[in-house]
C-alpha positions in Angstrom: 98.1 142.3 102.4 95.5 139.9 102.9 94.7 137.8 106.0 93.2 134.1 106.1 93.0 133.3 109.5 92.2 129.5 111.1 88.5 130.1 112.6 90.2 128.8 116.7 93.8 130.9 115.8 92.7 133.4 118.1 96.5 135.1 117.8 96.2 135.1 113.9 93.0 137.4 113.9 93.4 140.8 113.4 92.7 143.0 116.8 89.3 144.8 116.7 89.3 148.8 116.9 89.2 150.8 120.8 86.4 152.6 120.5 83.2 153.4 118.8 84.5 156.7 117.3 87.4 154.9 115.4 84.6 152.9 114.0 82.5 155.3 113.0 85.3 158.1 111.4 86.6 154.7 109.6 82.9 154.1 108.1 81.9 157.8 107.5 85.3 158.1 105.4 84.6 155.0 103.1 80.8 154.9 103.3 80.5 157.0 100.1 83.1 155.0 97.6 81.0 151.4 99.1 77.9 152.7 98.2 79.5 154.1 94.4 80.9 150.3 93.9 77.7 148.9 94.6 76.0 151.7 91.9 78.9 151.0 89.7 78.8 147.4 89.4 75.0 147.1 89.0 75.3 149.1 86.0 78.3 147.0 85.2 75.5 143.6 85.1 72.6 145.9 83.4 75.2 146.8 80.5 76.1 143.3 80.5 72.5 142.3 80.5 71.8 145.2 77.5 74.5 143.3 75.4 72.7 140.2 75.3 69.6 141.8 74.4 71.3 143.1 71.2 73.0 140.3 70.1 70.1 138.4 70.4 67.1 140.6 69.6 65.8 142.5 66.3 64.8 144.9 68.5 65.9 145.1 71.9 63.6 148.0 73.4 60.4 146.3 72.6 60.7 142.6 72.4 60.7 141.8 76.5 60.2 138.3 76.2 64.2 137.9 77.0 63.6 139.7 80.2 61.9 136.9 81.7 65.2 134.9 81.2 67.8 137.5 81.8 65.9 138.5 85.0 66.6 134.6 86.3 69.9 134.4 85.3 73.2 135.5 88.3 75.6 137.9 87.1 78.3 135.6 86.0 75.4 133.2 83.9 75.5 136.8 82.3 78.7 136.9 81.5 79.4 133.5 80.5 76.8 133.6 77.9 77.7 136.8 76.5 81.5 135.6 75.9 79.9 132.4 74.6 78.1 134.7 72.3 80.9 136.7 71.6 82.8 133.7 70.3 79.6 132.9 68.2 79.7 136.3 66.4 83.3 135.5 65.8 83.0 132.0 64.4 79.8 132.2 62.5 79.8 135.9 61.9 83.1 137.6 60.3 83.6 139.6 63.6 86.9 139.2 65.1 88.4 140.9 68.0 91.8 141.7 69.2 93.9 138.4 70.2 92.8 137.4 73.4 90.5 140.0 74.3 87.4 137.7 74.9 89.5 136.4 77.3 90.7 139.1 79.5 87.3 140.6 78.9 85.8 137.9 80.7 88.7 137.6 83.2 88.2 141.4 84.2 84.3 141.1 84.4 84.9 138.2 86.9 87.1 140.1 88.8 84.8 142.9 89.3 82.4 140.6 90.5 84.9 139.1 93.5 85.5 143.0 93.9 81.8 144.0 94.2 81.2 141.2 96.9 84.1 142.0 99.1 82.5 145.3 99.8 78.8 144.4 99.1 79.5 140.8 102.0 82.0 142.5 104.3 81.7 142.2 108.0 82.1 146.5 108.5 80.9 146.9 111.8 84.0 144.7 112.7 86.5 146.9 111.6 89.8 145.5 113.4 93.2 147.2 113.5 94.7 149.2 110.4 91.8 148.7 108.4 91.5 145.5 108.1 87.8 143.9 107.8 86.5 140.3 107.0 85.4 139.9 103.7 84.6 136.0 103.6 84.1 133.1 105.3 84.6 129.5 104.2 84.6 126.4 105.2 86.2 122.9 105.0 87.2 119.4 106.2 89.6 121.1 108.8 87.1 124.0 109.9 86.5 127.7 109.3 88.5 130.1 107.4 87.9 133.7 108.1 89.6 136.3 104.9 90.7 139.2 106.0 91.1 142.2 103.5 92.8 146.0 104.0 90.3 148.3 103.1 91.2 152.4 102.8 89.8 155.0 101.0 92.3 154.9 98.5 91.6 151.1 97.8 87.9 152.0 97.4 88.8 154.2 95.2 91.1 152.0 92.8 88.4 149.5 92.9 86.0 151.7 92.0 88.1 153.1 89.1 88.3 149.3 87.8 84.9 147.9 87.5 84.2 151.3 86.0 86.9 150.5 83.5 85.6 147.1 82.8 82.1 148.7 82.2 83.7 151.1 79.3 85.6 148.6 77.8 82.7 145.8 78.0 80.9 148.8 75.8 83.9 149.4 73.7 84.1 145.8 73.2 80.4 145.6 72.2 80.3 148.3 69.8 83.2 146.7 67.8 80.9 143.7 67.6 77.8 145.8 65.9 79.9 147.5 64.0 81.3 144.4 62.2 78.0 142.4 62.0 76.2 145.1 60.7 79.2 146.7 58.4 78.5 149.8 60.2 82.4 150.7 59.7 85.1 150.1 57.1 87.7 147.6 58.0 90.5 150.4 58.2 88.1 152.5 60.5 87.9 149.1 62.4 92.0 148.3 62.2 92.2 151.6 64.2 89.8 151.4 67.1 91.5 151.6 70.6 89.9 149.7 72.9 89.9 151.5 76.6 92.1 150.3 79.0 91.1 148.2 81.8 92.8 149.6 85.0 93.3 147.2 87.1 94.2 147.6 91.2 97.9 147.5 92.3 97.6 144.0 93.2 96.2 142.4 90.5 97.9 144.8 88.0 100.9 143.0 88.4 101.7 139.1 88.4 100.9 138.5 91.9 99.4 135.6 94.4 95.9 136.3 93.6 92.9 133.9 95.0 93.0 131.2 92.6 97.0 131.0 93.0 96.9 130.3 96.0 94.9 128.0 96.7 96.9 126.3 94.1 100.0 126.9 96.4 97.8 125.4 99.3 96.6 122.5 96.9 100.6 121.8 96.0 101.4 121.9 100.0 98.6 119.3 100.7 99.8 116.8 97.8 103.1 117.0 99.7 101.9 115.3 102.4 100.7 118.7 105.0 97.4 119.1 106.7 95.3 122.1 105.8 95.7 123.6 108.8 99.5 123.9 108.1 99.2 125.0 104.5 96.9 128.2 105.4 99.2 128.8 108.4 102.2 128.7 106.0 100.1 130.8 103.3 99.6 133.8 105.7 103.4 134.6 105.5 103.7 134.2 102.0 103.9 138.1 100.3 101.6 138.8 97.7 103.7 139.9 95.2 105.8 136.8 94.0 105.2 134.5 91.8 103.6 131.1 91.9 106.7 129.1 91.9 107.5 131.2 94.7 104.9 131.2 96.2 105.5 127.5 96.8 109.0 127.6 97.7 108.1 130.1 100.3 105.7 127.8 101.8 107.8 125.1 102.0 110.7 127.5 103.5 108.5 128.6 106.4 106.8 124.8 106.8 110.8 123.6 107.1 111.2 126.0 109.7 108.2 125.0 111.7 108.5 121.3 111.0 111.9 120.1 109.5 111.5 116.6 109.5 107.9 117.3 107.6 109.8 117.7 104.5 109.1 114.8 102.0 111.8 113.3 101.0 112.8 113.1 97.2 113.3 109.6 97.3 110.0 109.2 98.7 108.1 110.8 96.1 109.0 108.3 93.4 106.8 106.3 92.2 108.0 102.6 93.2 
């Protein structure tokens, strides 16, 4: 479960390990499946980066002109512009692609980006208790957040199976796209292509409170009249596994028991 901690809530941060020894059995267990993500996801951008070449180019290998755009451009500039192109080849082109898959496709591949910089950012050499290790810091109108994140082997591991799912079916994806725009196949062949399946980590396999949900959550608690501070203290002891709804009525449970007179009123809500 993951931690988001007030920058001065001193009580709310994870403890940091004894000894140096913990430390370093902690790091040389996981050092090998950071440094595989890292390998991984780069060749997760340079396939990405190979896509637009061939969508784009007559001829890829020669022509490097593109290169001195591609080589300016973040990974998620990348990505957008190949979905954009994507949904070209689909409009203007006769391809077409399973319902929703451009989607999810670019979902995934944003994903494995927030993945990649939790490991590539995180603060390892402040490994605190049960594995936990800060993997972003933010700030705000209120102060400092610091993001806490449980990190095993086993974790590494299911992360590192995902962006290397998202890679395969990125290429799947792709060749389904020649293929069309170039008749390369016959529209039965093409009616029976799988694509590979994107396997995702426990937690984000399922319907849970991802990163974007809650700070919807935390949004929704503000509008109602709490202070930010209050709305990431609340968030901390909401589970990760419910649903948005929830997720909010969670919130407000624990805020009623901290503060119950801080509970709007109904009547107060309406618009006079």
């Amino acid at each position: 479960m993951d931690k988001e901690v007030m920058h001065g809530d001193y009580d709310g941060h994870p403890e940091t390990v004894d000894s140096e020894k913990e430390l370093h059995d902690y790091l040389s267990k996981i050092a090998r499946e950071i440094g595989w993500i890292i390998i991984h996801f780069n060749s997760l951008e340079d396939s990405a980066a190979q896509c637009l070449r061939e969508l784009m180019l007559h001829d890829p290998y020669q022509d490097e002109r593109l290169d001195v755009f591609l080589s300016e451009m973040g990974y998620q500039s990348k990505v957008r512009a190949l979905i954009h192109l994507y949904g070209h080849t689909g409009a203007h082109e006769g391809a077409d692609f399973p319902k929703g898959e451009l989607a999810t496709l670019e979902k995934a591949l944003t994903l494995a980006a927030t993945i990649r910089n939790g490991y590539a950012h995180a603060d390892w050499l402040g490994l605190r208790a049960d594995a936990y290790i800060k993997v972003k810091t933010t700030s705000g109108r209120n102060g400092v957040v610091h993001r806490y994140k449980r990190i095993d082997v086993r974790k590494a591991r299911l992360d590192l199976r995902f962006i290397i799912s998202v890679r395969d079916r990125l290429e799947a994806v792709h060749e389904l796209v020649l293929d069309q725009i170039y008749s390369r196949l016959s529209s039965t062949k093409l009616g029976e292509r799988v694509l590979p399946e994107i396997k995702y980590p426990p937690a984000t396999d399922k319907k849970g409170i991802q990163e974007e949900a809650r700070l919807s959550i935390a949004h929704a608690l503000v509008a109602l009249g709490y202070s930010e501070i209050e709305s990431l203290a609340a968030l901390r002891k909401v589970p990760l596994d419910v649903s948005l709804s929830d997720g909010i009525k969670s919130a407000l449970h624990v805020l009623s028991r901290k503060r119950p007179s801080a509970v709007p009123d109904e009547k107060a809500l309406k618009p006079r």
